[in-house]
C-alpha positions as CSV (number, residue, x, y, z in Angstrom):
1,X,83.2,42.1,-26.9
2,X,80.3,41.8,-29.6
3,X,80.6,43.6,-31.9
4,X,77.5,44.6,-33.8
5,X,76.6,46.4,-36.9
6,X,75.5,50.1,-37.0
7,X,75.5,51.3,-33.3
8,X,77.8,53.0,-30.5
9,X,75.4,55.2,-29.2
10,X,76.7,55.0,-25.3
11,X,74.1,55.7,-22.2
12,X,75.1,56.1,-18.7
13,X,72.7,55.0,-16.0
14,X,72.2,54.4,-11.3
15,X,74.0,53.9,-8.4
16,X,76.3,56.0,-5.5
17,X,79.5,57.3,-6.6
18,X,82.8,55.7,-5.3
19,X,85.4,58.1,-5.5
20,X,88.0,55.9,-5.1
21,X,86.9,54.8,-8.8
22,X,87.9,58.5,-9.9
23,X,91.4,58.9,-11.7
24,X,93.1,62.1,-11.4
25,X,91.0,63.4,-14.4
26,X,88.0,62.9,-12.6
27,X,89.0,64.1,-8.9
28,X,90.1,67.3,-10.6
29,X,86.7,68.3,-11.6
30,X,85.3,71.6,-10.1
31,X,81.3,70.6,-10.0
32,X,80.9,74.2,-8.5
33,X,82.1,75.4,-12.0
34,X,80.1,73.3,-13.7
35,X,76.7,74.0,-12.0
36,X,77.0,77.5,-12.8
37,X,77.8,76.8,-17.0
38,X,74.5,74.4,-16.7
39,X,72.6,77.5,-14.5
40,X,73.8,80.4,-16.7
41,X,73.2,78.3,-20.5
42,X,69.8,76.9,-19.4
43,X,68.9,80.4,-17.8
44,X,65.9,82.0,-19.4
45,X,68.1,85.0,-20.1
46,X,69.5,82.8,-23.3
47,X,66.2,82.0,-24.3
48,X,66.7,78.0,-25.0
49,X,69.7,78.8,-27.1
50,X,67.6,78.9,-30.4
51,X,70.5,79.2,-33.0
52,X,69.9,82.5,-35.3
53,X,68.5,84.5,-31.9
54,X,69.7,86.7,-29.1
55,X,70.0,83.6,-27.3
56,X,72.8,82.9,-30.0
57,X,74.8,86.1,-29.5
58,X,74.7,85.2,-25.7
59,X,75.7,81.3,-26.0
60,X,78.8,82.0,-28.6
61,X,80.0,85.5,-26.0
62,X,80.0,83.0,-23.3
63,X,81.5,79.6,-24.6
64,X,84.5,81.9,-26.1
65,X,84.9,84.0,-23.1
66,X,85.4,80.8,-21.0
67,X,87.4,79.0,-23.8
68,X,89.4,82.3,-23.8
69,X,89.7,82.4,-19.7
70,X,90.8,78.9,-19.3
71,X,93.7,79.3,-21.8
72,X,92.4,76.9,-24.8
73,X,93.5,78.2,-28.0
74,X,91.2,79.0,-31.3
75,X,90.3,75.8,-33.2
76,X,90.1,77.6,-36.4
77,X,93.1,79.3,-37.2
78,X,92.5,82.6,-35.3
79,X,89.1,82.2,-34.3
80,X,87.4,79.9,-31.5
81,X,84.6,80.4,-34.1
82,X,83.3,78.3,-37.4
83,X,80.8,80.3,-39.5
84,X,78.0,78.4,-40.6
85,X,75.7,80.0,-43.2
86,X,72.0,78.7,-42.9
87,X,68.7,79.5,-44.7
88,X,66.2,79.6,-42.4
89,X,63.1,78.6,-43.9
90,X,59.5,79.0,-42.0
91,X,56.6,77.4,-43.8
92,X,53.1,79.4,-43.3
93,X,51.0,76.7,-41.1
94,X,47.6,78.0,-43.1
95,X,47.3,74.6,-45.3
96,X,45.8,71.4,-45.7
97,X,46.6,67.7,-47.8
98,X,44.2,66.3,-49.6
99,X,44.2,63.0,-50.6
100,X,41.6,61.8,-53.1
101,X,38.5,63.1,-51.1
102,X,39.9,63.5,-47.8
103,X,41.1,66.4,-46.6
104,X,44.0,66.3,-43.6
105,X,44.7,69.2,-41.4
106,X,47.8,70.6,-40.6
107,X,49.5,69.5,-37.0
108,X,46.9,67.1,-36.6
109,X,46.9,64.4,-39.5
110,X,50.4,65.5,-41.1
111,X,53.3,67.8,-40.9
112,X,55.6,69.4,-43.8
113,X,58.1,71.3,-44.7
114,X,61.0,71.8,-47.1
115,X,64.5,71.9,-47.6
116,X,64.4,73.3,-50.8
117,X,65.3,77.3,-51.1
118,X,61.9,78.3,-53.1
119,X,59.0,80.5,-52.1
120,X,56.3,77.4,-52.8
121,X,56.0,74.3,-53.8
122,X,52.6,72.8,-55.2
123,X,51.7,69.6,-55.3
124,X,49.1,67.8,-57.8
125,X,50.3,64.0,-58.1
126,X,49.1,60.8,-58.3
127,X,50.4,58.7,-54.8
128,X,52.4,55.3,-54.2
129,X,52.9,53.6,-51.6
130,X,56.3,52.5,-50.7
131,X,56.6,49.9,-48.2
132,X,59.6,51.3,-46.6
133,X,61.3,53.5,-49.1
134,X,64.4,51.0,-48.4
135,X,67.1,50.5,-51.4
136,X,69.4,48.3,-49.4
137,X,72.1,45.9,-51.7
138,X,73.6,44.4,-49.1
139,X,70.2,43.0,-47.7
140,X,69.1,42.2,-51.6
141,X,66.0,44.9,-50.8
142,X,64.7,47.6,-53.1
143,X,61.6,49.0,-52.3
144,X,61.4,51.0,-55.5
145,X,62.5,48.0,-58.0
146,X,60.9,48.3,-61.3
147,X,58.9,51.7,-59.9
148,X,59.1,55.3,-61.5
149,X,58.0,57.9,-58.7
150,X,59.6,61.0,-60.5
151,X,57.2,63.7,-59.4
152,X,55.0,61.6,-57.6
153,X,54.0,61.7,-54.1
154,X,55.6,58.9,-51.7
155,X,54.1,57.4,-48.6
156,X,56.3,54.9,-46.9
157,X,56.7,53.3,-43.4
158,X,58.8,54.6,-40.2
159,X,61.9,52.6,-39.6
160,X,62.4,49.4,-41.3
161,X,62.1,45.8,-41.5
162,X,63.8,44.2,-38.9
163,X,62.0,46.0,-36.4
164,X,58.7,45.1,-37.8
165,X,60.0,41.0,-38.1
166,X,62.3,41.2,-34.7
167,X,63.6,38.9,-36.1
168,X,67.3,39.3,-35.7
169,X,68.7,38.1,-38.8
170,X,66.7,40.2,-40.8
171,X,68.3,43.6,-41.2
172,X,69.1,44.1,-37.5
173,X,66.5,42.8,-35.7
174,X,65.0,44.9,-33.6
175,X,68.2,47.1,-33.5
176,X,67.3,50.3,-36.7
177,X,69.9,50.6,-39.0
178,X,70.3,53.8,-41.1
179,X,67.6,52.7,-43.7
180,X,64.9,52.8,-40.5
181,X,65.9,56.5,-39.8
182,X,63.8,59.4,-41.3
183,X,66.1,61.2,-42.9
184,X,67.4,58.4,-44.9
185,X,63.5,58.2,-46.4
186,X,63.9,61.5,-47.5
187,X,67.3,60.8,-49.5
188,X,66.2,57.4,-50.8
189,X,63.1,59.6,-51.8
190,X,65.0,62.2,-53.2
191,X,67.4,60.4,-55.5
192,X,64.6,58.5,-57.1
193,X,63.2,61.9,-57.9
194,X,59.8,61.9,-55.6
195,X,58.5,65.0,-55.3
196,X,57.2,64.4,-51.5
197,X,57.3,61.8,-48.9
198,X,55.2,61.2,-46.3
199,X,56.2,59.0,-43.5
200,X,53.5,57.3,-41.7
201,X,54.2,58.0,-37.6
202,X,54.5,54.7,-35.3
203,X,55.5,56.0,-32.1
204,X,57.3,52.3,-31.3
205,X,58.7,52.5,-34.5
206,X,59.9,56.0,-34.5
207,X,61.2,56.0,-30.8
208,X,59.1,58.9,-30.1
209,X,55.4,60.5,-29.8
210,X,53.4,62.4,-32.4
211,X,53.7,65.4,-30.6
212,X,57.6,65.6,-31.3
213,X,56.9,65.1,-35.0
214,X,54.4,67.9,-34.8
215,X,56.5,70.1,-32.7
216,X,59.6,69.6,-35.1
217,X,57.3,70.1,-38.3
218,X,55.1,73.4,-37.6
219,X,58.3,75.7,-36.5
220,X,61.1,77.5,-38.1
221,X,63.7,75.4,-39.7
222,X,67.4,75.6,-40.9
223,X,69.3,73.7,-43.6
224,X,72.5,74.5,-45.0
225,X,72.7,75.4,-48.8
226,X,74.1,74.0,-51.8
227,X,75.0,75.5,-55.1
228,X,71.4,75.0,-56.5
229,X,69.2,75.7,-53.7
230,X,69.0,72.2,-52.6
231,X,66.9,71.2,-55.7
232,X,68.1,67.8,-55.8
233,X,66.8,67.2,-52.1
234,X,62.9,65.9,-51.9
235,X,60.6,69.1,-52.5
236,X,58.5,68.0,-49.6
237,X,59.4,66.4,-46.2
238,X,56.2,65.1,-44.7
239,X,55.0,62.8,-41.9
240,X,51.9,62.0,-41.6
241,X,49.5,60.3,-38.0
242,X,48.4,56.9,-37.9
243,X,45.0,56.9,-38.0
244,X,45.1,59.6,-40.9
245,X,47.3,57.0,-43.3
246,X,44.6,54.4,-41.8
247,X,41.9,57.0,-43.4
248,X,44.0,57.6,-46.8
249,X,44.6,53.7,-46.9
250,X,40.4,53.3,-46.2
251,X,40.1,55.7,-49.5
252,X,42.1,54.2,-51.5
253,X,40.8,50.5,-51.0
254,X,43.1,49.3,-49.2
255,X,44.0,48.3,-45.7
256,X,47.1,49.5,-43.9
257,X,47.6,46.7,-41.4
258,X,47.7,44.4,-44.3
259,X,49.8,46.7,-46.5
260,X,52.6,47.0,-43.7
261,X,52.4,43.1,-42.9
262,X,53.1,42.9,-47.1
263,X,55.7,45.3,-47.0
264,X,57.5,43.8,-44.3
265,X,58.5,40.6,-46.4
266,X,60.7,40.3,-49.8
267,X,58.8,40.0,-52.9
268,X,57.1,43.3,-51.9
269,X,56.4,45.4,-55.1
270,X,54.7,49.3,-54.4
271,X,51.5,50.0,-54.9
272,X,49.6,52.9,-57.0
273,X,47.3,53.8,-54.7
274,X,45.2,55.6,-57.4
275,X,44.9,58.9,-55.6
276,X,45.8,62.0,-56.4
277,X,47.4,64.7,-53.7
278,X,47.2,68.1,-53.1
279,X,49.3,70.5,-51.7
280,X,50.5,74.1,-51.3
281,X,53.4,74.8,-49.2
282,X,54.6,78.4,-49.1
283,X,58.0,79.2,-47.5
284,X,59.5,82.3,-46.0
285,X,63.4,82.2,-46.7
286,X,66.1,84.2,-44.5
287,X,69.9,83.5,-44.8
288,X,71.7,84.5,-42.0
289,X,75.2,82.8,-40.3
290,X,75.2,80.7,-36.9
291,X,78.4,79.8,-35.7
292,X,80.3,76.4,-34.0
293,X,82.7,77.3,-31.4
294,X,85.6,75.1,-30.8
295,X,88.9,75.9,-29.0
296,X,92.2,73.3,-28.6
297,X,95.2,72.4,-26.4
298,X,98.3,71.9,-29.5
299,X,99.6,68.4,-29.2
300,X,103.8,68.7,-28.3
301,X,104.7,66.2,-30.9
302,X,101.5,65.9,-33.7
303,X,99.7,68.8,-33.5
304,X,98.0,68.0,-36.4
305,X,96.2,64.7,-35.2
306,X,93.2,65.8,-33.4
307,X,90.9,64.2,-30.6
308,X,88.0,66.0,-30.3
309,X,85.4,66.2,-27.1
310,X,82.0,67.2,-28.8
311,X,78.4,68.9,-27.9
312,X,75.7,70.7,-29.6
313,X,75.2,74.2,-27.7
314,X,71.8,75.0,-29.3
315,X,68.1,74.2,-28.1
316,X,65.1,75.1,-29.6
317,X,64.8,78.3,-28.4
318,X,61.0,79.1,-27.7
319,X,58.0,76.9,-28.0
320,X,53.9,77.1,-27.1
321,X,52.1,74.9,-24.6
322,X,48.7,75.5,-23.2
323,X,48.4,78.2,-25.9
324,X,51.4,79.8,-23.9
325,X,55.0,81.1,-25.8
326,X,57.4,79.1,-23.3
327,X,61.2,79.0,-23.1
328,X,62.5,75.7,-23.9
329,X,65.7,76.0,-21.8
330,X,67.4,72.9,-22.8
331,X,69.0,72.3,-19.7
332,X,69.8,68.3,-19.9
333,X,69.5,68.8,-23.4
334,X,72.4,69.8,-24.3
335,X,73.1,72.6,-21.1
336,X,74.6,69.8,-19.4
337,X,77.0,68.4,-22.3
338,X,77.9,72.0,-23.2
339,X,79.1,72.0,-19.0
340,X,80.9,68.5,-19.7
341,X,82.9,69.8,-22.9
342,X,84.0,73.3,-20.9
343,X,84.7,71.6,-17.4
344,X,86.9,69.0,-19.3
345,X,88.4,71.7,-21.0
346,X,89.8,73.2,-18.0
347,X,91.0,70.2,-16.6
348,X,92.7,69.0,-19.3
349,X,94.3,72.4,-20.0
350,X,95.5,72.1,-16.6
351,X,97.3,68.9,-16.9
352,X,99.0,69.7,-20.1
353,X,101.0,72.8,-18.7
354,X,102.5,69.7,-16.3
355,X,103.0,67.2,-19.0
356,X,101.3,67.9,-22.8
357,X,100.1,65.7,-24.8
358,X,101.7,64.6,-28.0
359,X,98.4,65.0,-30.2
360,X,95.8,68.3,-30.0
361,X,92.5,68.3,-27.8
362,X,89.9,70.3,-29.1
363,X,86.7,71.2,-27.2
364,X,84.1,72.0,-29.2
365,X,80.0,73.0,-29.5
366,X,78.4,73.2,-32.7
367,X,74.9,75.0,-33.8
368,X,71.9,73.1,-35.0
369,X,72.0,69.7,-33.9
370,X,68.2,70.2,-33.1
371,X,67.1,70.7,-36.5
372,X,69.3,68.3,-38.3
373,X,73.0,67.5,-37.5
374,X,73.8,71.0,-39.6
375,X,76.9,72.4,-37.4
376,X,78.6,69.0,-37.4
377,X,77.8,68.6,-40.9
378,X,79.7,71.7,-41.8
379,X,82.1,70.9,-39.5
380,X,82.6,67.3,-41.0
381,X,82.8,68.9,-45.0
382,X,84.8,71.7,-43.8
383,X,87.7,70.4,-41.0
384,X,90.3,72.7,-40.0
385,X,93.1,69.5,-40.0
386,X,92.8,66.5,-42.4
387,X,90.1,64.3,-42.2
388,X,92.5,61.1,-41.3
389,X,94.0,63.4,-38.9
390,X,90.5,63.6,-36.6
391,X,91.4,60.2,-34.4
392,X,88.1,60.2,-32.9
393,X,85.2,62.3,-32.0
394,X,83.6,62.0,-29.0
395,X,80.1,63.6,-28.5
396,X,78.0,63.8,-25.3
397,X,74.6,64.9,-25.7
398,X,72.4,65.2,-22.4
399,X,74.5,63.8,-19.4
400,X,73.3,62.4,-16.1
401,X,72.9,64.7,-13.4
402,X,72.0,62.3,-11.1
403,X,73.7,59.6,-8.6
404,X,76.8,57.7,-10.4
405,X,76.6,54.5,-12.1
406,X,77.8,50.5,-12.3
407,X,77.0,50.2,-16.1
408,X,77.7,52.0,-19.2
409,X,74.4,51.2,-21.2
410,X,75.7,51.0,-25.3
411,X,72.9,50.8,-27.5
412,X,73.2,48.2,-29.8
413,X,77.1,47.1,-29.9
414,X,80.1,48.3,-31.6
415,X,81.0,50.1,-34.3
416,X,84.9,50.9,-34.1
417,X,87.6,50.4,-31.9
418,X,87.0,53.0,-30.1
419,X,84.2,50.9,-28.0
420,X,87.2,49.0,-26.9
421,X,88.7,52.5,-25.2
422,X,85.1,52.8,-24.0
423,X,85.0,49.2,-22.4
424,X,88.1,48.7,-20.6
425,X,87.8,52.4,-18.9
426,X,84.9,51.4,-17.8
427,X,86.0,48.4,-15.9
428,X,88.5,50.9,-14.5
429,X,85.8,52.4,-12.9
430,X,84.0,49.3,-11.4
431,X,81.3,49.3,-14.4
432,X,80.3,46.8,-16.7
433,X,78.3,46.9,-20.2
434,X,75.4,46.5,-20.5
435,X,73.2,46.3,-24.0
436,X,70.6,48.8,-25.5
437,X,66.9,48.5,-23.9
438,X,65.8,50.5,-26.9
439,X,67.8,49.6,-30.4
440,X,64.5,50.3,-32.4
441,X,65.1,54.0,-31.4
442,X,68.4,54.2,-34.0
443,X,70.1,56.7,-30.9
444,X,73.1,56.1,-33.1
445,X,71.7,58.7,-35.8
446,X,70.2,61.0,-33.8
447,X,73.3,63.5,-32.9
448,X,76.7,65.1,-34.4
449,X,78.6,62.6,-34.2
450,X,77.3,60.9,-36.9
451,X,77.7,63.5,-39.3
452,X,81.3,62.5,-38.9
453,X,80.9,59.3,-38.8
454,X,79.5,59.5,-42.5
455,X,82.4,61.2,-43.5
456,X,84.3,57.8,-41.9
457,X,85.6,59.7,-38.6
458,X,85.8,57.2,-35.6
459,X,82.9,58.5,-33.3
460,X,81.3,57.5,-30.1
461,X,78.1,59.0,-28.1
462,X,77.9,58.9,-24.4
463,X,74.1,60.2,-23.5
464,X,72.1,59.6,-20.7
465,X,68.5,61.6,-21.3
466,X,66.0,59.8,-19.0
467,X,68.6,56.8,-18.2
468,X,68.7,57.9,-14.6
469,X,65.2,59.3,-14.4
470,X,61.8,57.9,-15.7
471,X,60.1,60.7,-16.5
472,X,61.9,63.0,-18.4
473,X,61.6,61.8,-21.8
474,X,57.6,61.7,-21.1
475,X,57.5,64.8,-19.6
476,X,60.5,67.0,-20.0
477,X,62.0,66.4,-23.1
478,X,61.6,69.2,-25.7
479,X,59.6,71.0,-23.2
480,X,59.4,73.7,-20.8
481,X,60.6,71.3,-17.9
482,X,63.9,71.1,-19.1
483,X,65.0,72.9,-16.6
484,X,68.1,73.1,-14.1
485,X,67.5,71.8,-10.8
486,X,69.5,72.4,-7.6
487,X,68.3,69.0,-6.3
488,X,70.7,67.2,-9.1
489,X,73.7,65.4,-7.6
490,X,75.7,65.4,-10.5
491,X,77.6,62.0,-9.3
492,X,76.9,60.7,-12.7
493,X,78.5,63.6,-14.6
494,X,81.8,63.4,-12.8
495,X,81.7,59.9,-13.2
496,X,81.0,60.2,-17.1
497,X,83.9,62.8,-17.7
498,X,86.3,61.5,-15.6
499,X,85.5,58.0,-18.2
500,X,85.7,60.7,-21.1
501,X,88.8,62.3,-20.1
502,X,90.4,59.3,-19.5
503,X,89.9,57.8,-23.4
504,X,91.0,61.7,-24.7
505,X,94.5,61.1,-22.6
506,X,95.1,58.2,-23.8
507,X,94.4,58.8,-27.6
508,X,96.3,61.7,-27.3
509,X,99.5,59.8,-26.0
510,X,99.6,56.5,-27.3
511,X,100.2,56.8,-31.6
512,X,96.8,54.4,-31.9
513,X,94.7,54.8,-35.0
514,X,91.0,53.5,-34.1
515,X,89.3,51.9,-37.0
516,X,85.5,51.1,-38.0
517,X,85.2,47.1,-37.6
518,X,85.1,45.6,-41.0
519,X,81.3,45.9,-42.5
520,X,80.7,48.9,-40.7
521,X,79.1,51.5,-43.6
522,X,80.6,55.0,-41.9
523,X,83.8,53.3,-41.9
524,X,87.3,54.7,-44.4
């Protein structure tokens, strides 16, 4: 099996079902059951799950009551529940960048915000340009060699080098590794003590339009805390439209096509781009607590070694379109995971009053996800069991709902051992592997389960949004059209946790330790 470097993001996408594929795990499942967890979470009566919200207090009542009714015990000592304390931070909308001359509006030519706990944050600093923002060793590449941006403003480019080259023994190719994804900008940024970063949007770059960079950068936004406010984190997390960097490059003298082509090869050294920026972001600051919810089966023999069936409950709550407050009901995203994790649950619970299992199965759903990984990343600093004692994690986020499959689709190529579990269950169930369409999109750092793999947890993602169906990333994703539809066959699902259950059952049985393949950085 190849084995590449910094993936193991796992899709599944279409053909009919063949229940003679099905183990017992996956002839077990009640679809009935699960239908109604996807109808009742992606109902407008939890009003698209927002974490802090009455569509909180509804999500946690319910995943507990079912966890409760289907026997599962509390993951947490004597709680199904993880408290997760979040400042909430809303930046008022009413402001503008300047840059030199020009003036950029808000929504339109850039989008901030803050992960800092202060009121306002003003910027008056001269600008740099820095290629990528990319301090990478092990590809002998430092964007900010020789360069001072303490207090300065930063604008560098979306993903990273490879992707720009495609060339695939330049970082990796067209595949992103960390140092492409945006939040890695914003650390880089950070510890060379920039005061803001703006990253210039590329939707083939970024895996994504402008209007999810401006829907995620005008609303409401949670971070956990540290002891000092998060002061060592970049004061201002920016990103800023194509043609407005084109403009800003314009007014500085320069030209962006030519800067990115320069940027893109070694020997690039930052440029001053002799401009001064202007900026005044004001914050409003609650701290409230949001809560994961996780409940287990005890192992017989090791209770203390863990495998751990993973989604993130929480959507984004409520949204405008047309000038129109809407209810972004989440229902592939994550409804349906939440459904896989609680259906599992139940079967699994099932089988282990015939026969238990010699390690614990938890069964969990964590807050935030949609606003940055926070629930798993408090989960991952703050584990119940000991952190060599999580054998793997394995995290479904938007399943398909549609007809079964003859491939499991893994973007990129592996990571740990555990794509080994992944591969020959597959061929268990008639399917084959096939590789990512899409490795410029970096899927692999885009959910929970890579908050634990950071902390060097073996972790896997199994996702399918808009494998099966065309049109739902263009038209459905992070909008009001993520909604349940009775028309769905949910072949696919069964298929995918009948596959899921399968590799939980084992782990749980067989003594096995996965490990990261050597070179991997999230490995121990």
């Amino acid at each position: 099996m190849l084995k590449y470097l910094l993936s193991g993001v796992l899709a599944l996408a279409a053909c009919s079902l063949n229940a003679n594929t099905l183990s017992p795990i996956g002839k077990s499942l009640n679809m009935e059951n699960y239908r109604q967890d996807v109808k009742t979470l992606a109902s407008d009566e939890f009003e698209g799950r927002a974490p802090l919200s009455e569509g909180e207090v509804k999500t946690i009542a319910y995943l507990t009551n079912q966890m409760k009714a289907m026997g599962l015990a509390p993951a947490f000592g004597n709680s199904y529940t993880q408290k997760v304390t979040l400042a909430k931070i809303t930046a008022d909308q009413n402001m503008s960048l300047k840059m030199g001359e020009l003036t950029l509006t808000n929504g339109t030519d850039f989008v901030a915000r803050t992960e800092q706990i202060t009121n306002q944050i003003v910027l008056d600093d001269d600008v740099v340009f820095a290629g990528y923002g990319i301090n990478a060793p092990e590809y002998n590449w430092n964007d900010y060699a020789g360069l001072d941006v303490k207090g300065k403003t930063v604008i560098v480019l979306v993903n990273d080098p490879g992707f720009a080259s495609q060339d695939t023994d330049f970082f990796n190719g067209n595949a992103m590794t960390y140092y492409g994804r945006w939040t890695y900008k914003y650390e880089e940024a950070a510890r060379q003590g920039a005061k803001a970063v703006f990253i210039v949007h590329e939707t083939m770059a970024a895996g994504y339009g402008w209007g999810v960079v401006q829907a995620g950068g005008t609303t409401t936004k949670f971070t956990l805390m540290d002891n000092n406010n998060n002061m060592s984190r970049v004061g201002v997390m920016g990103w800023m439209h194509l043609r407005a960097a084109e403009k800003v490059f314009e007014a500085a003298g320069l030209d962006y096509r030519e800067m990115k082509a320069r940027a893109g090869k070694h020997g690039f050294k930052a440029v001053d781009m002799q401009l001064n920026s202007q900026l005044t972001l004001k914050n409003s600051i609650e701290k409230a607590e949001s809560l994961n919810v996780a409940g287990i089966i005890p192992g017989a023999e090791t209770p203390d070694e863990w495998v751990a069936f993973h989604a993130h409950w929480d959507g984004l709550g409520k949204g405008m379109e047309n000038s129109q407050e809407v209810i972004l009901n989440g229902a592939i995203d994550n409804a349906t995971g939440v459904a896989g994790v609680l259906e599992l649950g139940r079967v699994m619970k099932i089988m282990s009053s015939q026969k238990p299992f010699k390690r614990t199965l938890m069964f969990g759903a964590f807050t935030a996800e949609e606003t940055g990984l926070i629930g798993a990343e408090h989960f991952a600093r703050n584990l119940p069991i000991a952190k060599d004692n999580l054998i793997a994690f394995l995290n479904i986020d938007g399943m398909n709902v549609n007809n079964g499959v003859d491939y499991v689709l893994r973007y990129g190529g592996g990571v740990s051992e555990l794509d080994d579990y992944v591969e020959k269950t597959a061929i268990t169930q008639g399917r084959h592997i096939k590789p990512d369409p899409r490795p410029q999109n970096g899927l692999f750092f885009r959910s929970d389960h890579f908050a634990l793999a950071k902390q060097g947890v073996p972790a896997v993602l199994f996702m399918s949004l808009g494998d099966t169906d065309a049109s739902f990333i263009a038209q459905r994703y992070h909008k009001s059209g993520d909604d349940y539809f009775e028309s769905w066959t949910l072949d696919g699902v069964k298929q995918d946790l009948d596959l899921i259950g399968q590799i939980m059952a084992e782990l749980a049985n067989n003594g096995d330790y996965p490990k990261y393949y050597k070179g991997v950085s999230f490995g121990n």
